[in-house]
DRENPA-3360 file (N, C-alpha, C; in nm, 2 decimals, always signed):
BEGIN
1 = XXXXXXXX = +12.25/+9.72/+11.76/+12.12/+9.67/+11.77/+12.04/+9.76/+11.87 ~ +11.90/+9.78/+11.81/+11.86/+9.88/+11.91/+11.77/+9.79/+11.95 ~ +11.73/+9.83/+12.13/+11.68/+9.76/+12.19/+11.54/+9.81/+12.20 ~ +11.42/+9.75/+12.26/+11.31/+9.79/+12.31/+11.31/+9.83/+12.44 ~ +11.20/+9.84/+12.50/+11.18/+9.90/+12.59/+11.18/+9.82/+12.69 ~ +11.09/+9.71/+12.66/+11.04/+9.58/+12.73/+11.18/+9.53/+12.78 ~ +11.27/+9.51/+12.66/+11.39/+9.44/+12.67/+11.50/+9.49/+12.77 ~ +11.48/+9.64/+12.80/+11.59/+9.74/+12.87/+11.50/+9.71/+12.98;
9 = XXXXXXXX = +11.39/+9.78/+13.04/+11.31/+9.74/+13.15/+11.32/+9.59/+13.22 ~ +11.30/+9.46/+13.09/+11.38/+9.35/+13.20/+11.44/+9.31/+13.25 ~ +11.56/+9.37/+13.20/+11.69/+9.39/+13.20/+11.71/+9.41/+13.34 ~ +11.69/+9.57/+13.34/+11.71/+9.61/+13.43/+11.64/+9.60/+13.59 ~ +11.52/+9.53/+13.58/+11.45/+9.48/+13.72/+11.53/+9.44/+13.76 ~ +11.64/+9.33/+13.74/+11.69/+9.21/+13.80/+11.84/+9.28/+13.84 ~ +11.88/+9.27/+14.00/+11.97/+9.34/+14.06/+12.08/+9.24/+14.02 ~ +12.14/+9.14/+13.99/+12.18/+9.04/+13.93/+12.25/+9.11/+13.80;
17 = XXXXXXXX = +12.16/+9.14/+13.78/+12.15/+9.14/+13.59/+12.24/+9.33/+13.58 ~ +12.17/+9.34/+13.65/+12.23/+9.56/+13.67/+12.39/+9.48/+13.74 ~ +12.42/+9.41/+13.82/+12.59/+9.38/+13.84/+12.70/+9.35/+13.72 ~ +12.56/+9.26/+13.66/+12.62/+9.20/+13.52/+12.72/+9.29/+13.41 ~ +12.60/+9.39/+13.38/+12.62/+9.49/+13.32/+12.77/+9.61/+13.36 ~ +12.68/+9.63/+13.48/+12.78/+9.73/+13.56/+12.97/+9.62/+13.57 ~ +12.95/+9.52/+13.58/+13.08/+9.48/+13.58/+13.19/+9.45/+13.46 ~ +13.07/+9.42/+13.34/+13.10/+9.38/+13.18/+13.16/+9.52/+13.15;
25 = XXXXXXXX = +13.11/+9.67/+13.20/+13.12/+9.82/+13.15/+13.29/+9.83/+13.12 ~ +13.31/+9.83/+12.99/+13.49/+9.86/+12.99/+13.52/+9.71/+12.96 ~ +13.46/+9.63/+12.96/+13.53/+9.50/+12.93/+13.54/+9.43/+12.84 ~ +13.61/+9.38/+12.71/+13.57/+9.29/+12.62/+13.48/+9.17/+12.67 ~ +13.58/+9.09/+12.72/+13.53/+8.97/+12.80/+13.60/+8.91/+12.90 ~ +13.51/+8.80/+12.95/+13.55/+8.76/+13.14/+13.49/+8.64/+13.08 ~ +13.57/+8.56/+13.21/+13.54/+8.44/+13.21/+13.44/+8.44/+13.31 ~ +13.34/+8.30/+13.29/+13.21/+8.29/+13.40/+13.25/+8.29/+13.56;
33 = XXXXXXXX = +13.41/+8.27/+13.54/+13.43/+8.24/+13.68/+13.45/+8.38/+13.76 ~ +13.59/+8.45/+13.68/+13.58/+8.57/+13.73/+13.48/+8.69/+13.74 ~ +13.32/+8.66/+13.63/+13.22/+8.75/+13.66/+13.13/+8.74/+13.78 ~ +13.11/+8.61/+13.78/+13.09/+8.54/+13.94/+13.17/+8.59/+14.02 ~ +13.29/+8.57/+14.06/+13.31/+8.64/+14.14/+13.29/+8.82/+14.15 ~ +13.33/+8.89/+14.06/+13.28/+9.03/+14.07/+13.11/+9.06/+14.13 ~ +13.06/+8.98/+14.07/+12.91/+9.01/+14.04/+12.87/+8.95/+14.24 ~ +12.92/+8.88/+14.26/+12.95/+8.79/+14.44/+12.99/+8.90/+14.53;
41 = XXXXXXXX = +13.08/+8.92/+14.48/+13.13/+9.06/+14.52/+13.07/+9.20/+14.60 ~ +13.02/+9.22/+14.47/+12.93/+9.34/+14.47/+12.83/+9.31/+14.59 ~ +12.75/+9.20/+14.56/+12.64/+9.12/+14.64/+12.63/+9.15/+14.78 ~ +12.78/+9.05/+14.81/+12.78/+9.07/+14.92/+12.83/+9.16/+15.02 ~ +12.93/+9.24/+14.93/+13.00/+9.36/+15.01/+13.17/+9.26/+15.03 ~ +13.23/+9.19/+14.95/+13.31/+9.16/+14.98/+13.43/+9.16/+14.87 ~ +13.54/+9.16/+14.87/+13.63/+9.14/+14.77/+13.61/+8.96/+14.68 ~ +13.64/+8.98/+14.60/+13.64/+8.83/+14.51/+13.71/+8.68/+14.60;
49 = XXXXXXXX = +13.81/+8.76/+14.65/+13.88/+8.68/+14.71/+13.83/+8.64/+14.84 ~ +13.77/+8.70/+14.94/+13.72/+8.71/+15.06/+13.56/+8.60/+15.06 ~ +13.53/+8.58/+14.91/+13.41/+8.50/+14.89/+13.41/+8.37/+14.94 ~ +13.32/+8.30/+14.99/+13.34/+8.11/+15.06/+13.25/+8.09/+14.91 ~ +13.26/+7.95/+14.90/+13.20/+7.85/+14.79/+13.06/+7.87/+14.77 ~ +13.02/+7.87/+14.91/+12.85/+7.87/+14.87/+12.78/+8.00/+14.85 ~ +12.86/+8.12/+14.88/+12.87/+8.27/+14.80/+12.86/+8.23/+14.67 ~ +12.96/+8.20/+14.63/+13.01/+8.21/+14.44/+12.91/+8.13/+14.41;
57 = XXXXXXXX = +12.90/+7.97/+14.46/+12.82/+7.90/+14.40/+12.66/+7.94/+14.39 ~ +12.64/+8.02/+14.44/+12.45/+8.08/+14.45/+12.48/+8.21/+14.34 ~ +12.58/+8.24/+14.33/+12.57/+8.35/+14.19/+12.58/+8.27/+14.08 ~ +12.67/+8.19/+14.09/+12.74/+8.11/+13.93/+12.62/+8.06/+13.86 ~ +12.51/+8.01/+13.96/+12.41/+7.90/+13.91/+12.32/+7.94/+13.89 ~ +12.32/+8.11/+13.96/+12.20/+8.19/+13.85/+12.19/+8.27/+13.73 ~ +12.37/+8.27/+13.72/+12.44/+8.32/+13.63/+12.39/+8.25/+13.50 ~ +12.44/+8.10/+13.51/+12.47/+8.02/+13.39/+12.36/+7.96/+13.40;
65 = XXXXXXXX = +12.23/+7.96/+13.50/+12.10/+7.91/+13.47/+11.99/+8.00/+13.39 ~ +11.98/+8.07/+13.42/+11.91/+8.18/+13.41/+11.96/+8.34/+13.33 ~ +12.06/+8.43/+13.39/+12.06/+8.56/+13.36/+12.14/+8.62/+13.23 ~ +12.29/+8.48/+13.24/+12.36/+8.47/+13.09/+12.30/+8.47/+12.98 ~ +12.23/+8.34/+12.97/+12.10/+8.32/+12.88/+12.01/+8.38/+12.84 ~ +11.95/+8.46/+12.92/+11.85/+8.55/+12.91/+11.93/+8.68/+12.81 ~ +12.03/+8.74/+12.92/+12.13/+8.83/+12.84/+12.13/+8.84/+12.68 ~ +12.23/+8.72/+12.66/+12.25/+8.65/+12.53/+12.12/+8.67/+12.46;
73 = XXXXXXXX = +12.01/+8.58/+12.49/+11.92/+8.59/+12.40/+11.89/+8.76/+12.32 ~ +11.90/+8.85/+12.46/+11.85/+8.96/+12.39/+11.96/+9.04/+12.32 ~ +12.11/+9.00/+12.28/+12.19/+9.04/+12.19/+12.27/+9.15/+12.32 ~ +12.27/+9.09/+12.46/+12.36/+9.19/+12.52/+12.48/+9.12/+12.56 ~ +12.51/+8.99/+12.57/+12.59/+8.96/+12.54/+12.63/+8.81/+12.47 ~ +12.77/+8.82/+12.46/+12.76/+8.65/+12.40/+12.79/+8.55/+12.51 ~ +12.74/+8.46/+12.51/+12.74/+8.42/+12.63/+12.83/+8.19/+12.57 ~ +12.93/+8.21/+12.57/+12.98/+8.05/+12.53/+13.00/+7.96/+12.64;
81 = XXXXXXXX = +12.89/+7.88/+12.65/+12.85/+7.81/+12.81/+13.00/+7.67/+12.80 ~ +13.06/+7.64/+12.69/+13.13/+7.54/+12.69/+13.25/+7.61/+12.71 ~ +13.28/+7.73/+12.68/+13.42/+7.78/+12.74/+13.46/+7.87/+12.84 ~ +13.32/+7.88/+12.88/+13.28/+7.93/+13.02/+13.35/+8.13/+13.00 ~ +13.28/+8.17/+12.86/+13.34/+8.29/+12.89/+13.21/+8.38/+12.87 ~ +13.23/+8.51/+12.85/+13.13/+8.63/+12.84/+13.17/+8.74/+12.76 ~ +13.13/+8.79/+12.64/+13.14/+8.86/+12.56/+13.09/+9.00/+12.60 ~ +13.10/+9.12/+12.61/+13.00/+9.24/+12.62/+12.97/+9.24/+12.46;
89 = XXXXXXXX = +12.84/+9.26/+12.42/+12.81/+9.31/+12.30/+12.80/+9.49/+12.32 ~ +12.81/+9.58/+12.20/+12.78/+9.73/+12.22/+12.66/+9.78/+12.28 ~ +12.56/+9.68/+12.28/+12.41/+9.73/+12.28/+12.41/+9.75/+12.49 ~ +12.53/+9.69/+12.55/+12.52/+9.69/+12.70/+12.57/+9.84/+12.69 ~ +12.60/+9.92/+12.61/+12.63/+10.10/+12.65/+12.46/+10.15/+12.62 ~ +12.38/+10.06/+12.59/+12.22/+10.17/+12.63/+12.20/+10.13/+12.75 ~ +12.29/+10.11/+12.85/+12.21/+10.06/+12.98/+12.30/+10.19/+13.10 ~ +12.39/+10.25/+12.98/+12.48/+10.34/+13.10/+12.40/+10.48/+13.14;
97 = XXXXXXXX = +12.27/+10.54/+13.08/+12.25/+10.60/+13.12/+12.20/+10.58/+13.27 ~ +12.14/+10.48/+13.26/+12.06/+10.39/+13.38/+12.14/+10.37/+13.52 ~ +12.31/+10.33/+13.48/+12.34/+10.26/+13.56/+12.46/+10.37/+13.64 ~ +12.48/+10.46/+13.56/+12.55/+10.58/+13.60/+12.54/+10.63/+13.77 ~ +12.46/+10.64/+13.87/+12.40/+10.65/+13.98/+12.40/+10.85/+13.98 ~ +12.33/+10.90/+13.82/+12.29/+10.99/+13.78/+12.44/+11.10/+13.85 ~ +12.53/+11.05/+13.79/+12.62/+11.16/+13.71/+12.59/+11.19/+13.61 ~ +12.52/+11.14/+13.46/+12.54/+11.24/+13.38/+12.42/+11.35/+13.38;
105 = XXXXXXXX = +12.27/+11.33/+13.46/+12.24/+11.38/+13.52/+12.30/+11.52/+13.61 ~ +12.39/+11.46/+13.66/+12.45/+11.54/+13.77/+12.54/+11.67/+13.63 ~ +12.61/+11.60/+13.54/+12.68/+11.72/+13.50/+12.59/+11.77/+13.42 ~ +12.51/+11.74/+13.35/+12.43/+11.80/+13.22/+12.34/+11.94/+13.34 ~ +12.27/+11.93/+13.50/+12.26/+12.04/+13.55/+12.39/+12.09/+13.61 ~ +12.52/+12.06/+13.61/+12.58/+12.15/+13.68/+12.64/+12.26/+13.53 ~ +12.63/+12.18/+13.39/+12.63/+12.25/+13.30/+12.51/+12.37/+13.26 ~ +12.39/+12.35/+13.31/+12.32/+12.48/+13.34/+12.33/+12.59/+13.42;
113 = XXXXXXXX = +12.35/+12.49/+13.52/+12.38/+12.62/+13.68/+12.52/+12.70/+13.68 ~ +12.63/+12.61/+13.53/+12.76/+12.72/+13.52/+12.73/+12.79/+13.44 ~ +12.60/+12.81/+13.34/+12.57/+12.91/+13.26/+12.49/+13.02/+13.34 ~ +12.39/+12.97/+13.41/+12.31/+13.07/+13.49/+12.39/+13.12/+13.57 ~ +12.52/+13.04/+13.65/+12.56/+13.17/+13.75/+12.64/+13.26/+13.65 ~ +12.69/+13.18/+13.53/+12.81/+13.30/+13.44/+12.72/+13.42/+13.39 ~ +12.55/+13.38/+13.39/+12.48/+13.50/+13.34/+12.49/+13.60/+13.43 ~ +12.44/+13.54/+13.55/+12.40/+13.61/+13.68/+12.57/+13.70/+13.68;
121 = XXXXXXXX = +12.68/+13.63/+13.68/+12.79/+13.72/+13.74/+12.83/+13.83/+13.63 ~ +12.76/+13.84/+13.48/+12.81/+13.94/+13.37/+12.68/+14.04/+13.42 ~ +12.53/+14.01/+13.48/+12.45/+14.13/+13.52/+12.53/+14.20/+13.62 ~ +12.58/+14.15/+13.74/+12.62/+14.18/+13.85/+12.73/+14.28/+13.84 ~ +12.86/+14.21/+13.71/+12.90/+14.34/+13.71/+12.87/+14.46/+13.65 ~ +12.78/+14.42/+13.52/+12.75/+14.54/+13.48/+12.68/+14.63/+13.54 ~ +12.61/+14.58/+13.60/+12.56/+14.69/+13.73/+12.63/+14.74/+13.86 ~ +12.70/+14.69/+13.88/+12.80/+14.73/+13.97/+12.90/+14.84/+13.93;
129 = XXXXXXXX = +12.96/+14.83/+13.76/+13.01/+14.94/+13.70/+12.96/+15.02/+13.66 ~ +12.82/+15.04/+13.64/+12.68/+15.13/+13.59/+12.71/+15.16/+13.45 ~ +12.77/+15.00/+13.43/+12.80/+15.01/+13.27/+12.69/+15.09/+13.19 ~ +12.70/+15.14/+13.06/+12.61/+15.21/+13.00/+12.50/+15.13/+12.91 ~ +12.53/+15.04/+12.92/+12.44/+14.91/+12.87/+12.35/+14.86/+12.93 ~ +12.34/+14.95/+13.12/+12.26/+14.85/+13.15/+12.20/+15.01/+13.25 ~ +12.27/+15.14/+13.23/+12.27/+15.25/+13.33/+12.15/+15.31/+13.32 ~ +12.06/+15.32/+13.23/+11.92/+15.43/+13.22/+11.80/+15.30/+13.23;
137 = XXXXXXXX = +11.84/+15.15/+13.26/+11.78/+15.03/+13.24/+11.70/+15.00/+13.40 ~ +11.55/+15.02/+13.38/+11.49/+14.98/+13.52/+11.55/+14.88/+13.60 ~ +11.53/+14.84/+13.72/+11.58/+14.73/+13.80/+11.43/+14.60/+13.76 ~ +11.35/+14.66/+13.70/+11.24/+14.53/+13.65/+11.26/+14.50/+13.51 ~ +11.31/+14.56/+13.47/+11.39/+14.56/+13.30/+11.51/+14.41/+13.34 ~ +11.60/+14.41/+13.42/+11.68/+14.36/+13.43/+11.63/+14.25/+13.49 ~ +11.55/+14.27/+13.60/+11.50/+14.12/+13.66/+11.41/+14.05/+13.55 ~ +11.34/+14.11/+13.48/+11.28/+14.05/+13.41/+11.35/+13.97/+13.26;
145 = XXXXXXXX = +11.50/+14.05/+13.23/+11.57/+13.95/+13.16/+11.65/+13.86/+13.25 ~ +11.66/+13.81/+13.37/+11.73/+13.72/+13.44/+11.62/+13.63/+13.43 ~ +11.48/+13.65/+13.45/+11.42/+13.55/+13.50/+11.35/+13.50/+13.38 ~ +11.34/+13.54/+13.25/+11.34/+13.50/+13.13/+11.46/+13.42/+13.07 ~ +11.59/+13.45/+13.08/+11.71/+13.35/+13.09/+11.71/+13.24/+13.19 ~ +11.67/+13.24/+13.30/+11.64/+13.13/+13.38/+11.54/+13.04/+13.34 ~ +11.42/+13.06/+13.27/+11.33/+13.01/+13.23/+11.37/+12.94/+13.11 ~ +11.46/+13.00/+13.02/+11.48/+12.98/+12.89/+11.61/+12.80/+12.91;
153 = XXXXXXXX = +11.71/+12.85/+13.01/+11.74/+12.72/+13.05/+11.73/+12.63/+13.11 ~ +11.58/+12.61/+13.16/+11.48/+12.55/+13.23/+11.45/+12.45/+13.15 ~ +11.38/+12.53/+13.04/+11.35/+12.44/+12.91/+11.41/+12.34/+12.79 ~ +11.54/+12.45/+12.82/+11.65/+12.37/+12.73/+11.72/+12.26/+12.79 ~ +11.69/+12.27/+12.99/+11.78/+12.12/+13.03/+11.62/+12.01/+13.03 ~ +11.52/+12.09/+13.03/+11.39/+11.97/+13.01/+11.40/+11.94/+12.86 ~ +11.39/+11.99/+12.72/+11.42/+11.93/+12.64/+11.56/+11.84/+12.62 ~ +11.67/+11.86/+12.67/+11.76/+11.78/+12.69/+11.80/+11.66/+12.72;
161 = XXXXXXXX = +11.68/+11.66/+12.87/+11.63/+11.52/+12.93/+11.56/+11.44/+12.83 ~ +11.46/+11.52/+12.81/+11.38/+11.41/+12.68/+11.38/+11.36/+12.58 ~ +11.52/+11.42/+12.52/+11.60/+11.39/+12.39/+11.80/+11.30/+12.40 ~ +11.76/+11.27/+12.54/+11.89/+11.23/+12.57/+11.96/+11.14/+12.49 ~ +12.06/+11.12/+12.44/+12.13/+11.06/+12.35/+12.26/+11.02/+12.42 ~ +12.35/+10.93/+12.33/+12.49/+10.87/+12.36/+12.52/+10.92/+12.28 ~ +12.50/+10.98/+12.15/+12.59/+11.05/+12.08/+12.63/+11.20/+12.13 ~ +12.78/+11.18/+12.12/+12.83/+11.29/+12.19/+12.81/+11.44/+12.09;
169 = XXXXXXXX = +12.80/+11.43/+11.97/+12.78/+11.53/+11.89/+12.69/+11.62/+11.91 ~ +12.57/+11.53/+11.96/+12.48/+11.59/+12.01/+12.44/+11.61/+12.15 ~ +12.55/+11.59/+12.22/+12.57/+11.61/+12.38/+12.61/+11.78/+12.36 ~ +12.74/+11.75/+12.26/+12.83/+11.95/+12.25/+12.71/+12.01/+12.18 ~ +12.61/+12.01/+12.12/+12.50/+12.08/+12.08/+12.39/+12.14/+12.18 ~ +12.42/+11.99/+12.30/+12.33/+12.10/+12.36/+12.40/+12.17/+12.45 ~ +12.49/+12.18/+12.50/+12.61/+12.24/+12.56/+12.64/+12.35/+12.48 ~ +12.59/+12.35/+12.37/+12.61/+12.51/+12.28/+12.52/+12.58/+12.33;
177 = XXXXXXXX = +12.39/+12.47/+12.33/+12.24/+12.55/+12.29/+12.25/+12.61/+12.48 ~ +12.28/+12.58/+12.55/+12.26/+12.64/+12.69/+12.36/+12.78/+12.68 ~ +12.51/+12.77/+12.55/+12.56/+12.86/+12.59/+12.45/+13.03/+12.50 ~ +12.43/+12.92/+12.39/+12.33/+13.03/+12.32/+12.22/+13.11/+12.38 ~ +12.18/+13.06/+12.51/+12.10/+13.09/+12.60/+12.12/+13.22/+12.65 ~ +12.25/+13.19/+12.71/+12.32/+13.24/+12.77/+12.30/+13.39/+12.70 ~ +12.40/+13.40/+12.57/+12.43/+13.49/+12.49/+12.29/+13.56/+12.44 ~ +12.17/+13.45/+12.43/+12.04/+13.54/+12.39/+12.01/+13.60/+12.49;
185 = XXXXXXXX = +12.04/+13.56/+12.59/+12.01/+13.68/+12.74/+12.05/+13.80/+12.72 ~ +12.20/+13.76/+12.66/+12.24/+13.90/+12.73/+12.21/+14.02/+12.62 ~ +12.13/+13.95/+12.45/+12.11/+14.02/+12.39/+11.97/+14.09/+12.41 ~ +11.93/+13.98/+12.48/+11.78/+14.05/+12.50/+11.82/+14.11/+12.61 ~ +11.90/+14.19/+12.72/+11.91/+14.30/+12.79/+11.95/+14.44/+12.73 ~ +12.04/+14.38/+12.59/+12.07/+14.49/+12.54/+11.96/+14.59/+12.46 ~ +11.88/+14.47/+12.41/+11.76/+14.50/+12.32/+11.64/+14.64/+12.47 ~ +11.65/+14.56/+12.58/+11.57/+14.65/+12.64/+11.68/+14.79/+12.66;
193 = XX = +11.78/+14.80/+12.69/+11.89/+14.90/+12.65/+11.85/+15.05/+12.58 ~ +11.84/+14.96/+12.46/+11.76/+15.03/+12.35/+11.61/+15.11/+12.38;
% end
């Protein structure tokens, strides 16, 4: 089920609701008791165990007054108030980009910055060996294809961002498309070569 916007946005205002999620992540289902406690948990900085009654009891009753319900309604989870349990539905993995605290963020640029430096270190040696591919080639010939390669996956991690997806197929696509970057660099040095 795909979600709206409205529906991911309300979702996610509610710090409550982001524990909900974040605790469901990896889980079929939990009982209202043991999410309460996780979700208590979190709250307060304490282990599940370490919680007093009127801890648990101030999550449980916004739990099962309020946030379950709400949930449920919007198909993120199932929510069975008479057997006091909680279902994750699939539609709680559109909330992982959100809830990640920007690792995939974090790898999708350190997957840039390992192409740009592997570009940077195949200039470096070829000029260091006065390879012949790069030996009769101005020093603005060359800066000018580094900083054209830099630019080029500038754009490919901004289009990336704004096309981001959970399908992984198209995660290794763009993880190609930075390596192709890469490799159109190094053709467009050879091209000035010429």
């Amino acid at each position: 089920m795909k979600l709206d916007q409205d529906t991911i946005f309300h979702t996610l205002s509610n710090e409550r609701r982001r524990s909900v999620i974040r605790v469901l992540r990896g889980r079929d289902t939990m009982t209202v008791r043991d999410l309460t406690g996780a979700v208590a948990g979190i709250e307060y900085g304490l282990d599940p165990d370490q919680l007093d009654y009127r801890q648990r009891k101030r999550v449980y009753t916004s739990l099962v007054q309020t946030h379950l319900p709400s949930m449920a309604s919007y198909g993120l989870v199932e929510y069975d108030k008479d057997r006091g349990v909680v279902t994750a539905e699939r539609s709680l993995d559109t909330f992982e980009p959100y809830l990640d605290d920007g690792a995939s963020v974090a790898r999708s640029n350190a997957g840039t910055l390992l192409s740009l430096a592997g570009t940077f270190a195949v200039l470096t040696v070829l000029l260091a060996v006065d390879a012949p591919v790069l030996g009769g080639l101005p020093a603005v010939a060359v800066a000018l294809a580094a900083t054209l390669g830099v630019g080029a996956l500038a754009v490919l991690t901004l289009r990336d961002g704004r096309s981001a997806t959970d399908d992984p197929e198209a995660r290794e696509g763009n993880e190609r498309g930075r390596l192709g970057a890469v490799v159109d660099l190094s053709r467009s040095i050879l091209f000035f070569r010429r």
